[in-house]
N, C-alpha and C positions, 0 to 999 in steps of 0.2 A: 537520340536522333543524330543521323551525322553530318559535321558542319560540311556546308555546301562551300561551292568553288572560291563564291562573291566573300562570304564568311573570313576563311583563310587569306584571301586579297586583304581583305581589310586589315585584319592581324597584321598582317605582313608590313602596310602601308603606316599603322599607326607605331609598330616598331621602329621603322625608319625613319617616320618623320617626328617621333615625340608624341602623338596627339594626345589629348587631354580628354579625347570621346569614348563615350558609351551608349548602347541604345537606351532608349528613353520614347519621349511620347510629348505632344504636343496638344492640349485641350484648345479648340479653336472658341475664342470669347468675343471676336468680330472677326469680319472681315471686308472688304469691300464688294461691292458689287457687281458681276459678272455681266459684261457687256452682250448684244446677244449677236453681234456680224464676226466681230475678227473669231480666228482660230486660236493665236495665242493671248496672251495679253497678261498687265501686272496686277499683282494678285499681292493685296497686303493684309496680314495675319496677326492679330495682335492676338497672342496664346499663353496660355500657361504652359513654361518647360520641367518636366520635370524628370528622373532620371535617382537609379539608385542612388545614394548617397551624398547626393547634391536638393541644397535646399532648391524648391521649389522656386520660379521666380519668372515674372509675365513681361516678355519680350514681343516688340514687332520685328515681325520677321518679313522680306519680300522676294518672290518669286515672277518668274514667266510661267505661267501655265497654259496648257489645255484648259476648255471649257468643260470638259468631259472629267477633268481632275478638281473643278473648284468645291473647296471645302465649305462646310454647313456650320455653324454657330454652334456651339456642345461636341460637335465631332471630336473625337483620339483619334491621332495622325501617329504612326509609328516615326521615329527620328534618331538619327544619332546626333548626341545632346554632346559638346563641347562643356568641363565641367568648369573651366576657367573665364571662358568667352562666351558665355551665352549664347552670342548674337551671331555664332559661328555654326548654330546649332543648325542643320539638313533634316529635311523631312526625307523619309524614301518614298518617296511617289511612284515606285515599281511593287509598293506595298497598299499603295492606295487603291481601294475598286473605280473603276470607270463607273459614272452615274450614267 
């Protein structure tokens, strides 16, 4: 398959800037509860990250999200995992299905 545009940006970016990321994946093990008026709102993910060759290891993570993006308890979130900074770790949420 061939790497897409976004693909190549990243390459590009994590040359530049040093990053320490790779994709990886994010098991959601709580989360908070999804308000039911605002549109956006803070969204906190205590998850297992884990990522090739990086030990496993369960970080809170927090976000703004869409209500339409909030994640379920067992969900795999795809993420690009920082292998030095955990807590640095991005889910891509343009990877995530709208419920």
């Amino acid at each position: 398959m061939a790497e897409s545009e976004l693909d190549r940006a990243t390459e590009w970016l994590e040359r530049l800037t040093h990053d320490q990321s790779q994709r990886g994946t994010v098991t959601v093990r709580s989360v908070n509860e999804v308000a039911t008026k605002p549109r956006y709102q803070t969204c906190r993910i205590v998850g297992l990250i884990q990522a090739s060759g990086f030990e496993p290891v369960e970080h809170e993570l927090e976000y703004t999200l869409r209500r339409e993006y909030w994640p379920e308890v067992g969900e795999v979130l795809p993420a690009n995992v920082h292998v030095e900074r955990p807590e640095r770790t991005e889910i891509i949420w343009e990877l995530v299905p709208k419920r």
